[in-house]
N, C-alpha and C positions, 0 to 999 in steps of 0.2 A: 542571194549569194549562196553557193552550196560548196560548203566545206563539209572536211570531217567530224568539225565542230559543234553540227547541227543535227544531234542524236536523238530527238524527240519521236519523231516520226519512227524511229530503230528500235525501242525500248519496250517492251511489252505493258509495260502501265502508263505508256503515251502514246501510241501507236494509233488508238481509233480519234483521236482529240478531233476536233474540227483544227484548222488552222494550215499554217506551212509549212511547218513542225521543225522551224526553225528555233535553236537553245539546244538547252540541255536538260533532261528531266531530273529531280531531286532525288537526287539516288538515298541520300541519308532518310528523305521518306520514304519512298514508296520502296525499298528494299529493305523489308521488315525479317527475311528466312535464313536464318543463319546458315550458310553452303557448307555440305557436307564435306570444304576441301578444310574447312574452320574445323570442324568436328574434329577432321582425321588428323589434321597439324596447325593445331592451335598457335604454336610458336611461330609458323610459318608468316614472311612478312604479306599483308593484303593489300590494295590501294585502301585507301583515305577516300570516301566519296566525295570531299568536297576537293580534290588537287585535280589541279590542269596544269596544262606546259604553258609557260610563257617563253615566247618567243619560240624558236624550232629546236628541237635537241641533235638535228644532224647538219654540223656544217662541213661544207668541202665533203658534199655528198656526191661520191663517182659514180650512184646511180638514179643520178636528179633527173636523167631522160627516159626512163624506165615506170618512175613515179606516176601516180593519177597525179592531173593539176590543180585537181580539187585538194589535196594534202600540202600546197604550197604556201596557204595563210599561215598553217599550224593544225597541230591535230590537240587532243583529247588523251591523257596518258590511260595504257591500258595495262591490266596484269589480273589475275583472280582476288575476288573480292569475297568477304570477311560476310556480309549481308547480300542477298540475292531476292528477286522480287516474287520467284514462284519457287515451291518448294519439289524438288527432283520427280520424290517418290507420285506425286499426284498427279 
């Protein structure tokens, strides 16, 4: 089943796995480097690694024809994140 749900295989600390890299990889572990966008605005709101969308956040979407079909089950909430897996400068 290939949704946008299915980030393992996308992820730099799950990317070589064996498998079908179907899931999600544990971002609250393996994203141990706090991002320099934390640094610059700590106040600033970050995702939660552990939040997902239930159900779709766009209904009476007027560019559902436009869309991959792969984003149809549901996606994965996205925004800058507070921890990051690799650190910039290295």
């Amino acid at each position: 089943d290939e949704t946008s749900g299915h980030l393992l295989k996308h992820h730099l600390a799950t990317w070589k796995e064996e498998g079908d890299g179907m899931g999600l990889p544990d971002e609250g572990k393996v994203n141990t480097v706090t991002s320099p966008l934390a640094k610059a605005w700590p106040d600033m709101l970050f995702k939660n690694p552990d939040e997902l969308v239930a159900g779709h956040i766009i209904l009476n979407d007027s560019k559902a024809a436009l869309r991959p079909n792969h984003l149809k089950p549901g996606c994965v909430r996205a925004n800058a994140c507070r921890k990051i897996f690799w650190d910039p400068k290295e």
